[in-house]
C-alpha positions in Angstrom: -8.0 14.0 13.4 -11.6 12.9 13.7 -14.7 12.7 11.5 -12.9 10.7 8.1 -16.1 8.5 7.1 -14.4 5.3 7.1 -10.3 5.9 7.0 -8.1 3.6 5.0 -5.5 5.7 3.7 -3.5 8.7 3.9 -0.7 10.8 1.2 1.0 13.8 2.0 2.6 16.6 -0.4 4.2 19.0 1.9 5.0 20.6 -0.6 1.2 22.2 -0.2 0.9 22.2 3.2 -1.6 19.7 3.0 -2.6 15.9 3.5 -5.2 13.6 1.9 -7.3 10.7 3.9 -9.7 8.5 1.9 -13.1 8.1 3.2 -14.2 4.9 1.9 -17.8 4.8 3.3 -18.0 8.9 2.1 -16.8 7.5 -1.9 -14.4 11.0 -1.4 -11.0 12.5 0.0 -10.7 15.1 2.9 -8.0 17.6 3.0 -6.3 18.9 5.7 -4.1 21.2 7.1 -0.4 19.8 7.7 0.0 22.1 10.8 -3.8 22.3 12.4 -4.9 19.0 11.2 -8.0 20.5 10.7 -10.0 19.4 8.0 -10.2 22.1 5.0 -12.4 20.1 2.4 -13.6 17.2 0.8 -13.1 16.1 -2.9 -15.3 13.8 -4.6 -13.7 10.2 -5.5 -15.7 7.0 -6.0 -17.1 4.2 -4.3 -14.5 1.9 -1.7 -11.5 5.2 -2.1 -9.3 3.3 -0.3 -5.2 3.6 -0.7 -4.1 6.8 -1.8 -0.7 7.6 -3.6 1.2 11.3 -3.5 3.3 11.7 -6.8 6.4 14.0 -6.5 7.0 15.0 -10.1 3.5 15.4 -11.1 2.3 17.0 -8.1 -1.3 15.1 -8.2 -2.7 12.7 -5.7 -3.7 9.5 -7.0 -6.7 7.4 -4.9 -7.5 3.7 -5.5 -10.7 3.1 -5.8 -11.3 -0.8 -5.2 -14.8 -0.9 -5.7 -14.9 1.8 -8.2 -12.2 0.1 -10.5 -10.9 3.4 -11.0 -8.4 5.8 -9.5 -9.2 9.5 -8.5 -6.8 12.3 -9.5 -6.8 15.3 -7.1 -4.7 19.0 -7.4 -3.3 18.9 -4.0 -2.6 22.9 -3.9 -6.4 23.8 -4.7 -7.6 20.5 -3.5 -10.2 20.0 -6.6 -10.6 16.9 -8.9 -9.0 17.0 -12.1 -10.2 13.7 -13.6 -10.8 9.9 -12.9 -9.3 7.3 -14.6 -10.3 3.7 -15.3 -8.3 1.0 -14.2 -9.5 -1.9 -15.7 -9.6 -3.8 -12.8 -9.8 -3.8 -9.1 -6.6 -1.6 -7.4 -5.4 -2.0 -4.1 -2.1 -0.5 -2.6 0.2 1.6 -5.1 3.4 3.6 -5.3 4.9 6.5 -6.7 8.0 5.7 -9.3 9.5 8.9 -8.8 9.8 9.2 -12.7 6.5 10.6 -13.6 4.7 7.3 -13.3 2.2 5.4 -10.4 1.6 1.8 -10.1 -1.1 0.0 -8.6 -1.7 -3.7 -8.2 -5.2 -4.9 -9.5 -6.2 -7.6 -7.4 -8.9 -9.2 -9.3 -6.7 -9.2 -12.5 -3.5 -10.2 -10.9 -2.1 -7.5 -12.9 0.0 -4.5 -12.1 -1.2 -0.9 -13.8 1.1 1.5 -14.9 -0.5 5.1 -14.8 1.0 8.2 -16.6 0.7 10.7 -13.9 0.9 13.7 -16.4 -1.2 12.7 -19.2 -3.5 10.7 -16.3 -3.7 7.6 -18.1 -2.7 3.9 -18.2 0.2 3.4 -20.2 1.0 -0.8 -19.3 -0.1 -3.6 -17.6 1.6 -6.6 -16.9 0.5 -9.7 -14.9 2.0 -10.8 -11.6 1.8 -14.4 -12.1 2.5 -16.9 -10.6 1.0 -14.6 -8.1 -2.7 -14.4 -7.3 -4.5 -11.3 -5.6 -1.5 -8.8 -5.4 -2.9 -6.4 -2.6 0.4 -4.9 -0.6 3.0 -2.6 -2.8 6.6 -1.6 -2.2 9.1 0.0 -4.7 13.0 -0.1 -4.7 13.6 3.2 -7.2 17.3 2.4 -7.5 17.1 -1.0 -8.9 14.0 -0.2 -10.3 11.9 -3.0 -8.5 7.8 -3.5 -7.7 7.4 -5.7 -4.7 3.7 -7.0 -5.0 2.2 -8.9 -1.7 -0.2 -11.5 -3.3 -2.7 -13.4 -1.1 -1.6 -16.5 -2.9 1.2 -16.5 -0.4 3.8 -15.1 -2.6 5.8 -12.1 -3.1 5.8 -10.9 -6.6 9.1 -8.9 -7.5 8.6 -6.9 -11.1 11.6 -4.8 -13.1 8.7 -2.4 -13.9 11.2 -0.6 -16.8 10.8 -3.9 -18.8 6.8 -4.7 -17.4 7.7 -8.3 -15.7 8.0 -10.3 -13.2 11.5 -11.2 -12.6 11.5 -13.3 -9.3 8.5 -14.7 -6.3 9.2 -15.3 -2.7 7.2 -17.4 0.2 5.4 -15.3 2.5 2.6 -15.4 5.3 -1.4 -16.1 4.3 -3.3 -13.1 4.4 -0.9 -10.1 2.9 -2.1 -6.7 3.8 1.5 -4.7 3.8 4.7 -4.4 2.4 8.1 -2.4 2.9 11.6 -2.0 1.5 14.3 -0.6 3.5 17.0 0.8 0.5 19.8 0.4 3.4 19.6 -3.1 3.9 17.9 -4.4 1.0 14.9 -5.9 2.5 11.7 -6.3 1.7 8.4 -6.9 4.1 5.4 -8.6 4.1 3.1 -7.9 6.8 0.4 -10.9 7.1 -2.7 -11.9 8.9 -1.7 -15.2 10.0 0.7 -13.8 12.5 3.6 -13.5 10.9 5.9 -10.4 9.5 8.2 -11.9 6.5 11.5 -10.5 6.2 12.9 -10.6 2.4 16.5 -9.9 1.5 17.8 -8.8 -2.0 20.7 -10.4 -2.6 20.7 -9.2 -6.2 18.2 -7.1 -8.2 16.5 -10.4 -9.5 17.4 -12.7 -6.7 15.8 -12.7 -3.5 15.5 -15.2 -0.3 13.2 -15.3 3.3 16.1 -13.9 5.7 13.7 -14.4 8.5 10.0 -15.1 9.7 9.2 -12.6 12.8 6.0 -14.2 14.6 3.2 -11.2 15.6 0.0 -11.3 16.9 -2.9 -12.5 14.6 -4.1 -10.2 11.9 -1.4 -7.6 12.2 -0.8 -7.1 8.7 -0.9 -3.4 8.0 2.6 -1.8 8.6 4.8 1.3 8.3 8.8 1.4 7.6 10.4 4.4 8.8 13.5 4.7 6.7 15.7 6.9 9.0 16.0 4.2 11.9 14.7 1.1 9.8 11.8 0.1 12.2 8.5 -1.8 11.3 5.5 -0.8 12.7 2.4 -3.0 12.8 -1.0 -2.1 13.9 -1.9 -4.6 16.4 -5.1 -5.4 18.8 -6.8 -8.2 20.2 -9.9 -9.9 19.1 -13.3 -11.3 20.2 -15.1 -14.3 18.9 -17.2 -14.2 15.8 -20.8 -14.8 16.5 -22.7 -17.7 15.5 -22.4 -18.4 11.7 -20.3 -15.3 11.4 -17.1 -15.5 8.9 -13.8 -13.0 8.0 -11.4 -11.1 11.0 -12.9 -11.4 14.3 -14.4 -8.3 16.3 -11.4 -5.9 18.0 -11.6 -6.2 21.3 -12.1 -2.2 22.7 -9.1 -0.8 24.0 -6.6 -3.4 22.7 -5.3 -1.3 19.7 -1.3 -1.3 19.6 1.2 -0.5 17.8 4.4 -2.9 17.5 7.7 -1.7 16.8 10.2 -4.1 15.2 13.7 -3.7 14.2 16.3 -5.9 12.8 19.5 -7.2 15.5 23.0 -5.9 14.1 24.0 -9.4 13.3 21.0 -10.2 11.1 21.5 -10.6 7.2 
């Protein structure tokens, strides 16, 4: 697919026969075709649309607006906006509860919101301390867990039926992903300081490092594929930063990779 005005993010509700990619530089969503990929439409959102969250029971896409402080609710059958709702703070990833309600960390809060997906409002929020910055989001639906990724360097793990934080785990600096893999009970953190942090659940409120996987620099956006319980990281290689210059490097052209990670049979 080409042509999404700065990508970050993308939900599908097959459902439909369509997908959803935020365009964070466009403040708005295309729509595409599931089988084509061709692009069908764009939908209006707000400023910095960046992850985006497909809800099963509503049936409604759900953007996260960093900037904006706001998420975008989309019809994905007729691809049209149906309302935007304010968040009260600034959201960064999300998931889909399965029960009729979305969550979203806000990052600038150290909160995380609870959204009606029906009525398309915010019913809770709670706060993720001792984490700070909660950016990456995971969700264990059986146990009925949040898994936050904070920049503070923490895991934050929330029972998000009673609206608290029930447990925090070490991780990398620089959080930018999280996983769970249901089979095994662990959780991932994804961080920019090279390292991939591997989190088992030993019980619904107790949790330990299992392992420390070392990656490339700045790899810290990831995938889990549930069916064979791989990790995939976007990878690449960077340049210097100029003179006075601060934040990631430059990518290096024709670096970009994808690693694929999975856990040894003797590994707990």
């Amino acid at each position: 697919m080409t042509g999404i005005d700065g990508a970050h993010g993308t939900a599908i509700a097959e459902g439909t026969g369509h997908g959803f990619a935020t365009e964070g530089n466009g403040k708005s969503v295309a729509m595409f075709d599931l089988k084509t990929y061709k692009t069908l439409g764009r939908i209006p959102a707000a400023e910095d649309a960046d992850a985006i969250v497909y809800d099963a029971p509503s049936n409604r896409i759900f953007t996260l607006n960093g900037d904006a402080h706001s998420s975008t609710v989309i019809d994905p059958n007729a691809g049209k906006l149906i309302t935007n709702i304010s968040l009260g703070g600034k959201p960064e990833y999300g998931a889909s509860g399965g029960d009729g309600m979305v969550y979203a960390n806000l990052t600038d809060t150290a909160e995380v919101a609870e959204i009606d997906a029906a009525k398309a409002s915010v019913a809770r929020r709670w706060s993720t301390a001792p984490c700070k910055n909660p950016v990456s989001m995971a969700i264990d639906t059986a146990h009925h867990r949040l898994f936050s990724g904070c920049r503070s360097g923490v895991m934050a793990v929330s029972d998000y039926q009673a609206g608290k934080v029930v447990a925090t785990v070490p991780i990398g600096q620089g959080v930018d992903g999280a996983g769970y893999d249901p089979a095994s009970g662990d959780a991932f953190a994804s961080n920019a300081d090279g390292t991939l942090t591997i989190i088992h659940q030993d019980s619904p409120d107790q949790y330990h490092v299992a392992e420390t996987v070392e990656t490339p620099r700045f790899s810290r956006n990831m995938g889990l594929d549930p069916t064979n319980h791989r990790v995939f990281l976007a990878a690449a290689k960077f340049g210097e930063l100029p003179a006075g210059g601060r934040g990631r490097p430059p990518v290096l052209p024709g670096t970009f990779s994808v690693l694929v990670i999975e856990r040894g049979a003797a590994a707990k």
